[in-house]
MDTraj code that builds the backbone (N, CA, C; nanometers):
import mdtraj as md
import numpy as np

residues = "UNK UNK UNK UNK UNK UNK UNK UNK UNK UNK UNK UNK UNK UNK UNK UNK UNK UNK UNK UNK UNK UNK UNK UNK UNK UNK UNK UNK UNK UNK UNK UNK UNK UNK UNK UNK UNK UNK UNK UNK UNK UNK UNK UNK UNK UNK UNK UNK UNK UNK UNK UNK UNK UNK UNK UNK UNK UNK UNK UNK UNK UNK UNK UNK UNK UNK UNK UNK UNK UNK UNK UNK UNK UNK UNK UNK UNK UNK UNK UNK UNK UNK UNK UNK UNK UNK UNK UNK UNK UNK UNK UNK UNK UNK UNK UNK UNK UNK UNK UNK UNK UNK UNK UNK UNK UNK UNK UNK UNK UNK UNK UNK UNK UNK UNK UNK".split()
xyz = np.array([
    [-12.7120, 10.7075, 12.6962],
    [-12.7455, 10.7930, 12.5841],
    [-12.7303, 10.9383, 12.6278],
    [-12.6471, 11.0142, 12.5346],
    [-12.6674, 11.1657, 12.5688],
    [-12.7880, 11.2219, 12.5319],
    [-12.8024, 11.3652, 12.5306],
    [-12.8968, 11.4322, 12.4823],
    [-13.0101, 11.4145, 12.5625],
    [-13.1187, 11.4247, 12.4650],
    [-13.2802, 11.4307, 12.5382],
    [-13.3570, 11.3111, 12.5137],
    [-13.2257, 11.2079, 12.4122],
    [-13.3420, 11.0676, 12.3729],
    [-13.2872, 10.9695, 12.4945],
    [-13.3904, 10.9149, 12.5470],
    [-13.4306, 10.8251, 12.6008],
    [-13.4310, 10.6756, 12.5711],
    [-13.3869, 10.5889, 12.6485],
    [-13.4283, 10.4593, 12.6402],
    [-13.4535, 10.4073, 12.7767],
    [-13.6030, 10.3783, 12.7820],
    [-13.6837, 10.3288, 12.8907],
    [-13.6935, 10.1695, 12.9051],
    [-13.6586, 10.1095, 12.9927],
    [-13.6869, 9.9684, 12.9657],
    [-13.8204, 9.9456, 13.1329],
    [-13.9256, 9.8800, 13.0519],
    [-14.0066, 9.8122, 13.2075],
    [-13.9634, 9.7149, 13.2559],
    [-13.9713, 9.7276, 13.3536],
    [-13.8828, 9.6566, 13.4649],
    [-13.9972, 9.5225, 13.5671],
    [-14.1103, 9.5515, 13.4892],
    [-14.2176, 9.4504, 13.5542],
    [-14.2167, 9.3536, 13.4497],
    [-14.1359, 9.3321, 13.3368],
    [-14.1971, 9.2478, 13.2370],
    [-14.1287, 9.1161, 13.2881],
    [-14.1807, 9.0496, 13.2202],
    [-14.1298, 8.8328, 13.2544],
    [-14.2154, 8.8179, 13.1526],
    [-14.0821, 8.7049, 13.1100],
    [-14.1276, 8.5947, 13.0196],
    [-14.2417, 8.4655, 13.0546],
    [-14.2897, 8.4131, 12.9300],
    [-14.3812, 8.2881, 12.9692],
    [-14.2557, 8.2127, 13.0474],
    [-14.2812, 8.1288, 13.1900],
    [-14.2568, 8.0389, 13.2077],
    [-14.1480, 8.1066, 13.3528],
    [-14.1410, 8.2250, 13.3563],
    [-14.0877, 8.3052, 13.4582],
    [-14.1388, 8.2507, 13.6362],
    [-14.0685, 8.2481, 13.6659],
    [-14.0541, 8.2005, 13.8617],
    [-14.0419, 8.3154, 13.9153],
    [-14.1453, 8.3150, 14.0279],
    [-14.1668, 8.4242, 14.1282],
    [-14.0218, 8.4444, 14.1698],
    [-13.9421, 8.3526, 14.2157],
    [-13.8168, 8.3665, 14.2756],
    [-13.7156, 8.4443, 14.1887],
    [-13.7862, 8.4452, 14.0437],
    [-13.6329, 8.5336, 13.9731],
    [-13.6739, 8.6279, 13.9602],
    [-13.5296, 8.7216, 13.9201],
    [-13.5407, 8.8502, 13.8942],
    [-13.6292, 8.8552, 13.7471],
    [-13.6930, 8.9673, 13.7111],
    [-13.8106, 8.9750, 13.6258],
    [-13.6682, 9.0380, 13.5034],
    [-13.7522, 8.9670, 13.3562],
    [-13.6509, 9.0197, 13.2297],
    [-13.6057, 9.1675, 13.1946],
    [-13.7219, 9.2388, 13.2256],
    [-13.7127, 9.4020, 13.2426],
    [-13.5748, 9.4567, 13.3489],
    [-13.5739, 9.4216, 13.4433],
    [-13.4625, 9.4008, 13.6008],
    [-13.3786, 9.3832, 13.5318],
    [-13.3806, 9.2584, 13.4931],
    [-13.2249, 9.1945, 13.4420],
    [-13.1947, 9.2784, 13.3375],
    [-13.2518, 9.3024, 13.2420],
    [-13.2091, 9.3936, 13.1220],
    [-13.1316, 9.5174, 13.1668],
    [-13.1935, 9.6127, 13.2813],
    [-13.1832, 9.7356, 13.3488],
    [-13.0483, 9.6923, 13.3893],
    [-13.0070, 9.6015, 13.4640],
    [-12.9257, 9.6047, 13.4902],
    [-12.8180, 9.5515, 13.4302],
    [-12.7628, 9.4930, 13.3484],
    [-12.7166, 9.4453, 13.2180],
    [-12.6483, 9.5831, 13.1239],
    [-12.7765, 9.6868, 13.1255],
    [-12.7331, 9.8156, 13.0621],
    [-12.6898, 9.9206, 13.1532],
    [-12.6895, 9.8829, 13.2844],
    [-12.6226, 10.0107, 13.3951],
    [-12.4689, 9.8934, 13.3741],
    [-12.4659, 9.8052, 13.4154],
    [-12.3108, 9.7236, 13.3918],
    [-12.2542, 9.7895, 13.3126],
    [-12.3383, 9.8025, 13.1790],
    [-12.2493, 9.8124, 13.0216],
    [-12.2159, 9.9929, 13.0366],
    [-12.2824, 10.0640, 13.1293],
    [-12.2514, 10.1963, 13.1255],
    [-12.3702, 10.2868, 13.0476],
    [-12.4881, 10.2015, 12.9529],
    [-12.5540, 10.2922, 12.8650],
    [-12.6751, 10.3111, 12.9615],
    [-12.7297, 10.4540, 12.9898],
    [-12.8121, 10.4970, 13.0325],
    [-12.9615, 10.5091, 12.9838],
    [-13.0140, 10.4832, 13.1344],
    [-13.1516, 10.4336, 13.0474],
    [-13.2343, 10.4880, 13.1389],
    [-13.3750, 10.5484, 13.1612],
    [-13.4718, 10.5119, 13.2863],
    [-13.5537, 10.3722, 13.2426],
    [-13.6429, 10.3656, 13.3979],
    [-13.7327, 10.2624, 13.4129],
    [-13.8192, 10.2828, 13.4380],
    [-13.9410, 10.2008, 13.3963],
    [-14.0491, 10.2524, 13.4170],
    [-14.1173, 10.0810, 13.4011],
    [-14.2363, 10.1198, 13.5396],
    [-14.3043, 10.0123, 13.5705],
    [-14.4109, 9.9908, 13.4609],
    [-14.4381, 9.8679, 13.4151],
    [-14.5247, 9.8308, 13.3160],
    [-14.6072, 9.9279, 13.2223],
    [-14.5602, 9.8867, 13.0690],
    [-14.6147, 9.9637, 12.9792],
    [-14.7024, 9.8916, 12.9076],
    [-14.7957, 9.8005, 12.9652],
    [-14.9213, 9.7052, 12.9400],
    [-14.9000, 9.6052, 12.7972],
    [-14.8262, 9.5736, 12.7686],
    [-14.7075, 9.5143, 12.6810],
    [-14.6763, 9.4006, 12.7149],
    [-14.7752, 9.3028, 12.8152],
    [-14.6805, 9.2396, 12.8723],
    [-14.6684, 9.0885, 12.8045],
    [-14.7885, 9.1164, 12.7064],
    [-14.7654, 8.9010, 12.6304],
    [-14.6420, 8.9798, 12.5399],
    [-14.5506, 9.0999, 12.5197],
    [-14.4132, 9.1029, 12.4393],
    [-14.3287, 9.1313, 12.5045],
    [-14.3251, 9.0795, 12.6456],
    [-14.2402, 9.1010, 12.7396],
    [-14.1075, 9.0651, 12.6365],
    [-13.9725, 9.1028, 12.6910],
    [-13.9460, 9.1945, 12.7933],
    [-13.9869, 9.3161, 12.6719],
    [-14.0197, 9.4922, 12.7494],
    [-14.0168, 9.5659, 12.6545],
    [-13.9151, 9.6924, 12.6829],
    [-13.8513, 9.7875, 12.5867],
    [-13.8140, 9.8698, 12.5700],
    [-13.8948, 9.9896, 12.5026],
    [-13.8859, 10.1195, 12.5224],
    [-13.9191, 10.2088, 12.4289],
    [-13.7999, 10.2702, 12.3949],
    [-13.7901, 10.3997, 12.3096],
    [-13.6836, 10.4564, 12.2745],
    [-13.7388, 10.6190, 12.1778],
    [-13.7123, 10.6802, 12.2868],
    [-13.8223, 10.8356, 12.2461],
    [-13.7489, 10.9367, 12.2817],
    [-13.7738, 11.0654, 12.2553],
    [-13.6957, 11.1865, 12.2505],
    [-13.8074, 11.2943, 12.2073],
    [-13.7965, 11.4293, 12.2541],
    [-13.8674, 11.5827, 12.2142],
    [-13.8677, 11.5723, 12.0521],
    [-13.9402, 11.5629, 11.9892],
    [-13.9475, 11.5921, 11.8201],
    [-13.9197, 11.4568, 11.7202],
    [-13.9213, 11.3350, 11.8469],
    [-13.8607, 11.1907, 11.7585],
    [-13.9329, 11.1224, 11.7282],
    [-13.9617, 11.0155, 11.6459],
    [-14.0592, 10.9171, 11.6267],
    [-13.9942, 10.8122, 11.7514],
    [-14.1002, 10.7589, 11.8298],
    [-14.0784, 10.6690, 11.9243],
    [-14.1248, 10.5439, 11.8944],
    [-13.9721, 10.4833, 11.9611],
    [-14.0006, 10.2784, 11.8990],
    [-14.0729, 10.2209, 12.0130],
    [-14.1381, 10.1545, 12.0384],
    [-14.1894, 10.0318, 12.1188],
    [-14.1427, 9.8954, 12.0689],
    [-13.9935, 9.8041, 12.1695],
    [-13.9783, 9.7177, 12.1086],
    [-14.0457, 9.6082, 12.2387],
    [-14.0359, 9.5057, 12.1656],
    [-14.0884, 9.4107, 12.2775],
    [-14.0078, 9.2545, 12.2270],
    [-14.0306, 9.1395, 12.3203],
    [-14.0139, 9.0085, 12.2792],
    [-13.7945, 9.0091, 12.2774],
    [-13.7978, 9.0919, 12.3911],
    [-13.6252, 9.1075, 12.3716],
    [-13.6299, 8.9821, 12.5087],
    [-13.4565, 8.9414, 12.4682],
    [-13.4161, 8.8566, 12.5925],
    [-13.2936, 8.9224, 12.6692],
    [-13.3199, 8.9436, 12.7587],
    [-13.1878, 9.0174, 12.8035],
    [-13.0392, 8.9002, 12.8088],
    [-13.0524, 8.7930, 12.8206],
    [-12.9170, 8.6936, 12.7987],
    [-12.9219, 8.7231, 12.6695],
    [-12.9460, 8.7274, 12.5783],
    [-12.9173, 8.7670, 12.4482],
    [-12.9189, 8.8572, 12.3602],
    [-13.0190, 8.9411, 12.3812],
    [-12.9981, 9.0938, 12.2846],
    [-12.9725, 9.2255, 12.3482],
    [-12.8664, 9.2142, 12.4284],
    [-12.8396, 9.3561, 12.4840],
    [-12.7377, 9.4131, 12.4192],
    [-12.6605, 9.3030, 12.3574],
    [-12.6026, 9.4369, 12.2250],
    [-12.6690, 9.5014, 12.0998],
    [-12.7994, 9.4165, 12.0606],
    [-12.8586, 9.4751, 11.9775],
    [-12.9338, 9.5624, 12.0354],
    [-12.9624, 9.5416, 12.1477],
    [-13.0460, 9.6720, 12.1884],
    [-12.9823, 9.8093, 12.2139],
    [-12.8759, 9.8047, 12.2331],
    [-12.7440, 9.8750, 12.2796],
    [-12.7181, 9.9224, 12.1205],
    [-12.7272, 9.8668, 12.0307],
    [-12.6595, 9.9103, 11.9200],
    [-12.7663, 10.0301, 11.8552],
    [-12.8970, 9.9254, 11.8773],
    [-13.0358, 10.0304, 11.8037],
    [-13.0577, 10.1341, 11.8982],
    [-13.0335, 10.1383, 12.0215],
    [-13.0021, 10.3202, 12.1124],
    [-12.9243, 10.3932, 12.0290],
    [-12.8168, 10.3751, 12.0547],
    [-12.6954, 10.4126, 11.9306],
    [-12.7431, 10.4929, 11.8189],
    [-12.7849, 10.4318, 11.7395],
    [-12.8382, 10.4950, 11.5911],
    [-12.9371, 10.5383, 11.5802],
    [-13.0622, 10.5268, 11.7355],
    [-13.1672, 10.6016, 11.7393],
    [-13.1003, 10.7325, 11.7591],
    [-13.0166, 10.7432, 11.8737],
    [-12.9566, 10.8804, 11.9272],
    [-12.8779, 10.9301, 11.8027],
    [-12.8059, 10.8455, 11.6893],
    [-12.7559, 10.9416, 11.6024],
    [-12.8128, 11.0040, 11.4936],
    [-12.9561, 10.9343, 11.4942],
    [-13.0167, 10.9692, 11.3956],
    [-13.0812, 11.1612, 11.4487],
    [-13.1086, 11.1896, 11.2971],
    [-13.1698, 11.3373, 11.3729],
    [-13.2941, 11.3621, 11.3823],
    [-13.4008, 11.2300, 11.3989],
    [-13.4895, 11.2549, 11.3846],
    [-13.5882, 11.1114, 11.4392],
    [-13.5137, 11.0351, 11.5190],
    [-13.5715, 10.9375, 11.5637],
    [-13.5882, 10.7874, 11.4597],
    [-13.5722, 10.8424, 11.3386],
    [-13.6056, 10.7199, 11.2265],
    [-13.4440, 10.6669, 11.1945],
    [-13.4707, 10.5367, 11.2374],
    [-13.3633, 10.4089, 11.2173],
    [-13.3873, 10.3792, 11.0962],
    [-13.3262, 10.3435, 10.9610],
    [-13.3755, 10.2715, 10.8587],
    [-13.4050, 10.1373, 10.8828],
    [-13.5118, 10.0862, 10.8473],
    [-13.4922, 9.9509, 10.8641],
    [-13.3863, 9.8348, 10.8681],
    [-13.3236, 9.8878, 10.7668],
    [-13.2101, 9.7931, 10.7740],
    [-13.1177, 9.8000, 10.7880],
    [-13.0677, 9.9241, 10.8802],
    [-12.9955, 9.9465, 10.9954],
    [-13.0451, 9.9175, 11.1018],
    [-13.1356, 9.8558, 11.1219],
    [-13.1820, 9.8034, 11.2493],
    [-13.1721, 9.6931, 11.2959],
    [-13.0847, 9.6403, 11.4225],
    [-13.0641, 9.4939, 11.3850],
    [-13.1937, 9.4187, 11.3779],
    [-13.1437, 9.2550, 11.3339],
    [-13.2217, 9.1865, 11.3580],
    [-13.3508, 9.1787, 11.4611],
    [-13.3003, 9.1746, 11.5904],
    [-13.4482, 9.1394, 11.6742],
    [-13.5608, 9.2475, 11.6942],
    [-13.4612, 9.3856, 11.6481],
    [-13.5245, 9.4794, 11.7014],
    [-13.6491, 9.4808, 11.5401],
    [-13.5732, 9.4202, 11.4063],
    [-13.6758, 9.4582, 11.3259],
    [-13.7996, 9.3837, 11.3361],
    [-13.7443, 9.1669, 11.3975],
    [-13.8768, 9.1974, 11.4141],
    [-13.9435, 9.1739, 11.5108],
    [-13.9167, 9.2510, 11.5876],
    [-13.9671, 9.2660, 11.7922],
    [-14.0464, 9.4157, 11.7855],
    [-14.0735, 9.5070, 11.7055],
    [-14.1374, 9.6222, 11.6881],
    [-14.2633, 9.6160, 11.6986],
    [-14.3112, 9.6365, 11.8579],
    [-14.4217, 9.6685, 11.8543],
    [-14.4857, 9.8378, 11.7938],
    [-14.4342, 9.9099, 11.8182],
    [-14.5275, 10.0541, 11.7375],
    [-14.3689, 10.0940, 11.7228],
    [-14.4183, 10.1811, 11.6061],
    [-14.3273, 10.3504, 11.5866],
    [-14.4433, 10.4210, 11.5801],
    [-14.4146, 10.5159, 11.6325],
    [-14.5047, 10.6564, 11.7236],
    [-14.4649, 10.7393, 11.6540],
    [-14.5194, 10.8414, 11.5676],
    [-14.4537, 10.9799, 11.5153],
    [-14.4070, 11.1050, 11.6543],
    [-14.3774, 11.1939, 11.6043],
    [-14.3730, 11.2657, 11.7682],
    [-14.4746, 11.3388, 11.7226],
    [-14.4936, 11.4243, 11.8714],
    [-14.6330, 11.5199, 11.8788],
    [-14.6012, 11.6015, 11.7879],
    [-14.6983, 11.7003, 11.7340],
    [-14.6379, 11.8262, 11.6778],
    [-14.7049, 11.9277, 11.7157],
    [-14.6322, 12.0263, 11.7581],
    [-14.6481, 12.1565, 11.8387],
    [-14.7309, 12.2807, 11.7484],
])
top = md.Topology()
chain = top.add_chain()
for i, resn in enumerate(residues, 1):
    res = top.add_residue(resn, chain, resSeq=i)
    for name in ("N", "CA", "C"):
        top.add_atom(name, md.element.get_by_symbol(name[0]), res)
traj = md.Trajectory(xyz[None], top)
């Protein structure tokens, strides 16, 4: 993502039924989206964790998403897509139904931004 918006994924999250021996869903996601080229930070557990795996998606002046309940074998283009239209939007708000599927209904919060 260019600019100042952000997409954070935690990197401590696992699914029910997750093995010490694997890489954790947050990990795998992170890395899934450094492969694909889209930039992201990480950040260790955002207490989120029965909607593992989670993402946020925030910016200076944006309403911020909290998504959760993503699978990284499967929704990293939707997650990839809803970065996308967060960053093109001018103001942090996705319409709903421009939002794909998992992300509409994997939404744990929208956050207004602070106001100065």
């Amino acid at each position: 993502m260019a600019g100042q918006e952000r997409l954070v994924v935690c990197t401590t999250c696992r699914r029910e039924g997750w093995l010490p021996d694997e890489l954790r869903d947050g990990a795998r996601l992170s890395a899934a989206l450094t492969q694909r080229g889209v930039a992201h930070d990480i950040q260790e557990c955002f207490s989120a964790c029965s909607n593992s795996c989670v993402v946020t998606l925030r910016g200076p002046g944006r309403w911020t998403y909290v998504q959760g309940g993503l699978d990284p074998d499967h929704d990293l283009e939707e997650v990839i897509a809803f970065a996308r239209a967060y960053q093109a939007s001018a103001d942090g708000i996705v319409p709903w139904r421009e939002r794909p599927e998992v992300i509409r209904k994997n939404t744990i919060a929208r956050i207004p931004p602070l106001e100065d």
